[in-house]
PyMOL CGO cylinders between C-alpha atoms (Angstrom):
from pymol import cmd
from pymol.cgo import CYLINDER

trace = [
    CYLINDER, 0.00, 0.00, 0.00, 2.81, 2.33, 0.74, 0.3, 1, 1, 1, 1, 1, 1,
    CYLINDER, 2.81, 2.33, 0.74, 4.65, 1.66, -2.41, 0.3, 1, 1, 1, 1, 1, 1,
    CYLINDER, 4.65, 1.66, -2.41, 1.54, 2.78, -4.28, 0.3, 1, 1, 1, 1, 1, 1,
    CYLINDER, 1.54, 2.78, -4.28, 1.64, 5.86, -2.71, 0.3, 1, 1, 1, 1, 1, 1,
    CYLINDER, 1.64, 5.86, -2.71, 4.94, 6.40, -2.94, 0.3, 1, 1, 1, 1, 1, 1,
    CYLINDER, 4.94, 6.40, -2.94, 4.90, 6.09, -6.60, 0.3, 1, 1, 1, 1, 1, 1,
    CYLINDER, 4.90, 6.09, -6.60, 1.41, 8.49, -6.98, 0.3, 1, 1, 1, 1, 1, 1,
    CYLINDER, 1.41, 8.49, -6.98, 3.32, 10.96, -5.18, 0.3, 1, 1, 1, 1, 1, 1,
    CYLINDER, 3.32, 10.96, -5.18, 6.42, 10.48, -7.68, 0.3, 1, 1, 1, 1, 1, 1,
    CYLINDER, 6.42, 10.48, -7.68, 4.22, 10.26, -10.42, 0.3, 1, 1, 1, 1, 1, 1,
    CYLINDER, 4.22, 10.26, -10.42, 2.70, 13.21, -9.34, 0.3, 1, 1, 1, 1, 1, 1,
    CYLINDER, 2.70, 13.21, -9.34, 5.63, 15.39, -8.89, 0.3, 1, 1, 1, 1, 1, 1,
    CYLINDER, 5.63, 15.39, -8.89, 7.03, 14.08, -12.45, 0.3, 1, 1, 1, 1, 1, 1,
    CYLINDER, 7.03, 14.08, -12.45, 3.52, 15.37, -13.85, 0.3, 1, 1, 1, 1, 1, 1,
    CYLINDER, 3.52, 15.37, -13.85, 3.32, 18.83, -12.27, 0.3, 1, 1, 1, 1, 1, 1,
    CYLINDER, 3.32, 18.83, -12.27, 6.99, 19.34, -13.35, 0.3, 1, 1, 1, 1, 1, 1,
    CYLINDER, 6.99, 19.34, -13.35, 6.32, 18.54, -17.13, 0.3, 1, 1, 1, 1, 1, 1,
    CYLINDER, 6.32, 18.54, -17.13, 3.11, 20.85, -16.82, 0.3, 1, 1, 1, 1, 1, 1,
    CYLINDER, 3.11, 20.85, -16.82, 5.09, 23.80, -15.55, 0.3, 1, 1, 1, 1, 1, 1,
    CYLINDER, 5.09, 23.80, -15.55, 7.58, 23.51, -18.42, 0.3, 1, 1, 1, 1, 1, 1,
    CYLINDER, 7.58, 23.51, -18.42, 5.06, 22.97, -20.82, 0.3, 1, 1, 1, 1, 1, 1,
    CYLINDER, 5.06, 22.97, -20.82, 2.96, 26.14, -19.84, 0.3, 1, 1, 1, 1, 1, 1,
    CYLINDER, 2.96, 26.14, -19.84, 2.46, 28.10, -23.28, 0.3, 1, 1, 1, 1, 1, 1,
    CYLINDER, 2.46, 28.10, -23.28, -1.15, 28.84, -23.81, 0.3, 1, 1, 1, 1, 1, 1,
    CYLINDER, -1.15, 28.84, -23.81, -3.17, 26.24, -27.26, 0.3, 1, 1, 1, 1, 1, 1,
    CYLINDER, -3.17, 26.24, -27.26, -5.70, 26.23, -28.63, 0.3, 1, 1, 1, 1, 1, 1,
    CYLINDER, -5.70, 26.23, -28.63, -7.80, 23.81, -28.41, 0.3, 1, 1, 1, 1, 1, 1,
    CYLINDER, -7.80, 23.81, -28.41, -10.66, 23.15, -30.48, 0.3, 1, 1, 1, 1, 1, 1,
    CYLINDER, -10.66, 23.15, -30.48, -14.21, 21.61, -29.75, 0.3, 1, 1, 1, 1, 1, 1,
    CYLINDER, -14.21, 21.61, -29.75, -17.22, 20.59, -32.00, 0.3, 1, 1, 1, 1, 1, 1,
    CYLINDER, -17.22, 20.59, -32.00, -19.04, 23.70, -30.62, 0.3, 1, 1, 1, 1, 1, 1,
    CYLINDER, -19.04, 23.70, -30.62, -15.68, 26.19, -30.58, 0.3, 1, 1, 1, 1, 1, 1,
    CYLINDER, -15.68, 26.19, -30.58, -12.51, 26.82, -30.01, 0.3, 1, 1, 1, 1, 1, 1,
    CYLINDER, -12.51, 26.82, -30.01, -11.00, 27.66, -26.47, 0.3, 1, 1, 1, 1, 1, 1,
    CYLINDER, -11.00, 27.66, -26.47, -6.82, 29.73, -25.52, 0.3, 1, 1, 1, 1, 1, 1,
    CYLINDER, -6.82, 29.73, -25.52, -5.98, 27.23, -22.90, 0.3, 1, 1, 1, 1, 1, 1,
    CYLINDER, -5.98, 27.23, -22.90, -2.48, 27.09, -20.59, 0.3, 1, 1, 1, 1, 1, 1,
    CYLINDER, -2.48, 27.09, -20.59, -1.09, 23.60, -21.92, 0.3, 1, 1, 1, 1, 1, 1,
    CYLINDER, -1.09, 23.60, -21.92, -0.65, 23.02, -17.92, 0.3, 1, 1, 1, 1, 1, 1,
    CYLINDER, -0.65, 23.02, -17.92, -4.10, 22.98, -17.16, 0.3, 1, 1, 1, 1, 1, 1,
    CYLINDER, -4.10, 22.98, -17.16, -4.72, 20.64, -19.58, 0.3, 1, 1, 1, 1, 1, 1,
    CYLINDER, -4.72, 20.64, -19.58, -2.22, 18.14, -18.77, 0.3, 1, 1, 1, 1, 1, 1,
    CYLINDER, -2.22, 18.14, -18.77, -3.54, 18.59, -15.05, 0.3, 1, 1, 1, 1, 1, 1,
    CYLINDER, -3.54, 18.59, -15.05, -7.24, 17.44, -15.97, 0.3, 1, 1, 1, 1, 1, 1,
    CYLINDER, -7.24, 17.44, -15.97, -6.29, 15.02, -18.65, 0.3, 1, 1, 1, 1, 1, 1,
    CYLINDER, -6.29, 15.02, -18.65, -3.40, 13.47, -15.43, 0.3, 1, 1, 1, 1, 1, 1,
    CYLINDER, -3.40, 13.47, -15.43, -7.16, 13.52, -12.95, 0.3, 1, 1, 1, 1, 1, 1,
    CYLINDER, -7.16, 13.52, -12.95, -9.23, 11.98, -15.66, 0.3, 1, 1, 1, 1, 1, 1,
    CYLINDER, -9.23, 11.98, -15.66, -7.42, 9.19, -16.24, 0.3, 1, 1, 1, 1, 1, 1,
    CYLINDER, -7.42, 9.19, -16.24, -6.94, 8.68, -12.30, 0.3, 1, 1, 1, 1, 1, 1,
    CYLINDER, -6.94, 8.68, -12.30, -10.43, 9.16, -11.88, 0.3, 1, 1, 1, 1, 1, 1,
    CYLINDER, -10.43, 9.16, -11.88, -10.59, 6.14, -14.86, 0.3, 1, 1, 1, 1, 1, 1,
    CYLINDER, -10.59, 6.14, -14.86, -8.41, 4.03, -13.20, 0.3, 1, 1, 1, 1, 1, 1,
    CYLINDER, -8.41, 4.03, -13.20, -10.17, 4.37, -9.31, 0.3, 1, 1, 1, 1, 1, 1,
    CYLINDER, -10.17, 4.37, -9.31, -13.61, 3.65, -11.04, 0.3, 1, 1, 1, 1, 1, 1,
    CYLINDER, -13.61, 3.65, -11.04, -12.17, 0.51, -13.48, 0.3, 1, 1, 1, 1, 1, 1,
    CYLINDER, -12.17, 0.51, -13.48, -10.32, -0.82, -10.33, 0.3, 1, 1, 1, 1, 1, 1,
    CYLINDER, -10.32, -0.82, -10.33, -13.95, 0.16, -8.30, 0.3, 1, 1, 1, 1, 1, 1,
    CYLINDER, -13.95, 0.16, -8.30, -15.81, -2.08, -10.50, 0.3, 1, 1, 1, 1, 1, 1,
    CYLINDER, -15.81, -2.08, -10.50, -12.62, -4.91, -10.66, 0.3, 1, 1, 1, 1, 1, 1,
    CYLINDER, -12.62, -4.91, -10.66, -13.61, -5.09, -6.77, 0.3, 1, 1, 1, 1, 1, 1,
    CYLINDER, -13.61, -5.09, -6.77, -17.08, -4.98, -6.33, 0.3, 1, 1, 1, 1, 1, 1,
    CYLINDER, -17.08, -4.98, -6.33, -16.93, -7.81, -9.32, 0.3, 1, 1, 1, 1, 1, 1,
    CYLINDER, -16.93, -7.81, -9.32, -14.55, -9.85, -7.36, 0.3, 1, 1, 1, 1, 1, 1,
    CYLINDER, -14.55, -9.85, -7.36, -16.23, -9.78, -4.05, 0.3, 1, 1, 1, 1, 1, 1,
    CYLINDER, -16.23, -9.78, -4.05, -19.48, -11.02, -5.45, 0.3, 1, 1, 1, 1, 1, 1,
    CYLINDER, -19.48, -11.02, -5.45, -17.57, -13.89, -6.89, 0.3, 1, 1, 1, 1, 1, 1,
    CYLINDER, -17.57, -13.89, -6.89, -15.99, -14.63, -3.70, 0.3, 1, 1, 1, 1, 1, 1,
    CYLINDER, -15.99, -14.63, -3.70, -19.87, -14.37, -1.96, 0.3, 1, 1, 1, 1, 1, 1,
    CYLINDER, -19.87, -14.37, -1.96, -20.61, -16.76, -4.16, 0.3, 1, 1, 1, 1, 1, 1,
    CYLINDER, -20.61, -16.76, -4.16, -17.67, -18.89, -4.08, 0.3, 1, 1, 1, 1, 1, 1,
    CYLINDER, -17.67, -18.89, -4.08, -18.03, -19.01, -0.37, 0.3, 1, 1, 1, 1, 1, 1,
    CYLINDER, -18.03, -19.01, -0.37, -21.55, -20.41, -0.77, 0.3, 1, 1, 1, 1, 1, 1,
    CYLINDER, -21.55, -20.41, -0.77, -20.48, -23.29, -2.89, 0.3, 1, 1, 1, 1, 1, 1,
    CYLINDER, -20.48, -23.29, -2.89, -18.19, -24.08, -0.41, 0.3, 1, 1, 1, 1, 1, 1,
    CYLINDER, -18.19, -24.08, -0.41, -20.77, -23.94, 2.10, 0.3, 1, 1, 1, 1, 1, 1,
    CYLINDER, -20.77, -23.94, 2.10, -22.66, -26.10, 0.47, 0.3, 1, 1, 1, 1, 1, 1,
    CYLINDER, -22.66, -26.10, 0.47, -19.96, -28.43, -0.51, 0.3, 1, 1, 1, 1, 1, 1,
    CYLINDER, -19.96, -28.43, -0.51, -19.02, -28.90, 3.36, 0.3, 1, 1, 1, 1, 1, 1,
    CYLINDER, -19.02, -28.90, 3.36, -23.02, -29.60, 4.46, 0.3, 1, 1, 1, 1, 1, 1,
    CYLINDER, -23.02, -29.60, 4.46, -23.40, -32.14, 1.86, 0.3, 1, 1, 1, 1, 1, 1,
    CYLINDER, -23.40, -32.14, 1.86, -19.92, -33.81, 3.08, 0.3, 1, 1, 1, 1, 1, 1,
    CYLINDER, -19.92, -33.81, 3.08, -21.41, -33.78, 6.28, 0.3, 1, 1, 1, 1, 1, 1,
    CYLINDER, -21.41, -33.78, 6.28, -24.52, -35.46, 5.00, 0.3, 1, 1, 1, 1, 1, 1,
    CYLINDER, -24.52, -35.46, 5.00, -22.89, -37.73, 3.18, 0.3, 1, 1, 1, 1, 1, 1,
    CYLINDER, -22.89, -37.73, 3.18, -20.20, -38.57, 6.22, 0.3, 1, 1, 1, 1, 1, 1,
    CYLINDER, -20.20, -38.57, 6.22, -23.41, -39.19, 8.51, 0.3, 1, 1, 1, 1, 1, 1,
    CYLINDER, -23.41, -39.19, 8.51, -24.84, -41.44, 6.37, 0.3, 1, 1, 1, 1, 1, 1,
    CYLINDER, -24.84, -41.44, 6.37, -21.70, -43.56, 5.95, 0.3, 1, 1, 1, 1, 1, 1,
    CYLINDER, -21.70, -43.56, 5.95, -21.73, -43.79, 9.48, 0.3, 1, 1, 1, 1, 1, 1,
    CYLINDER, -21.73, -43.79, 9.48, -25.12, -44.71, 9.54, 0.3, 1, 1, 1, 1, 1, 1,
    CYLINDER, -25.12, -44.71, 9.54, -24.66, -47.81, 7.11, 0.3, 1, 1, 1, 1, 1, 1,
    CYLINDER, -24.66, -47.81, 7.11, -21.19, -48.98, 8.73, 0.3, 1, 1, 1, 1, 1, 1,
    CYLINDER, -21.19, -48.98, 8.73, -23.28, -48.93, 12.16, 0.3, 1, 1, 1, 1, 1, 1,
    CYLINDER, -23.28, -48.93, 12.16, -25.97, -50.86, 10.32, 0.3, 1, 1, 1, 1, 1, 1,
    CYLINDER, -25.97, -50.86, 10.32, -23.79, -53.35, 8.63, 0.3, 1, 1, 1, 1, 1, 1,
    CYLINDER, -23.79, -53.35, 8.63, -22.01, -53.87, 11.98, 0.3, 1, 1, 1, 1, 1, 1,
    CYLINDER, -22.01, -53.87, 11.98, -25.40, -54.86, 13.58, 0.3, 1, 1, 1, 1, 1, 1,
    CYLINDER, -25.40, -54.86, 13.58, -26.15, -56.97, 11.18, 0.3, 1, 1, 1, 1, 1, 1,
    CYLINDER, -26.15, -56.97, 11.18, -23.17, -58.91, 10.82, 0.3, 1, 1, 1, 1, 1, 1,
    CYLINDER, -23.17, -58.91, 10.82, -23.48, -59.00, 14.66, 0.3, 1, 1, 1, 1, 1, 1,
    CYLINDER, -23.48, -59.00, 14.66, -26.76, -60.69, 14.03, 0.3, 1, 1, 1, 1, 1, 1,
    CYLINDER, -26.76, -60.69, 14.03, -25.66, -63.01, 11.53, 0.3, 1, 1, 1, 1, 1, 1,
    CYLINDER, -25.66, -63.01, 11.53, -22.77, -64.34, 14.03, 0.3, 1, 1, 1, 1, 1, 1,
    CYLINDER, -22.77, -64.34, 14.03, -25.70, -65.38, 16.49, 0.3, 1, 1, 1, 1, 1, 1,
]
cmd.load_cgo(trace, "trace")
């Protein structure tokens, strides 16, 4: 966890230098018009957009995997009452088996 943000924080740094060498004003053109911009700025947003991509991608990864563990857990769950079952009734017939081979040696 630390070496993430360790590396954010380098990242970071390494980002906000480039910006500040890079801050001439473009022009930057949209479907509707045509906007003077610092070059900074938009390295800035377009650095937070694709964080903000990354937390929500990595959001979904988890929510995705913790419903397959939910489910995993039930299988096992299940898995463990029907050994159970089935380890009952083994018992069950070897108890059975030994009465009646008790019986047969009478």
């Amino acid at each position: 966890m630390q070496k993430g943000f360790i590396l954010s924080l380098i990242f970071a740094t390494l980002v906000a230098v480039f910006a500040l060498k890079n801050a001439d004003k473009v022009l930057i053109d949209f479907l509707f018009g045509k906007v003077m911009v610092s070059q900074a700025l938009i390295i800035f947003i377009s650095t937070v957009a694709g964080a903000l991509i990354v937390f929500i991608l990595g959001f979904v990864k988890n929510i995705k995997l913790k419903k397959a563990l939910k489910e995993a857990n039930k299988t096992v769950e299940a898995l463990q009452n029907e050994k159970e079952e089935l380890s009952n009734l083994l018992e069950s017939a070897k108890k059975r088996e030994k009465e009646v081979t008790e019986i047969g040696k009478e």
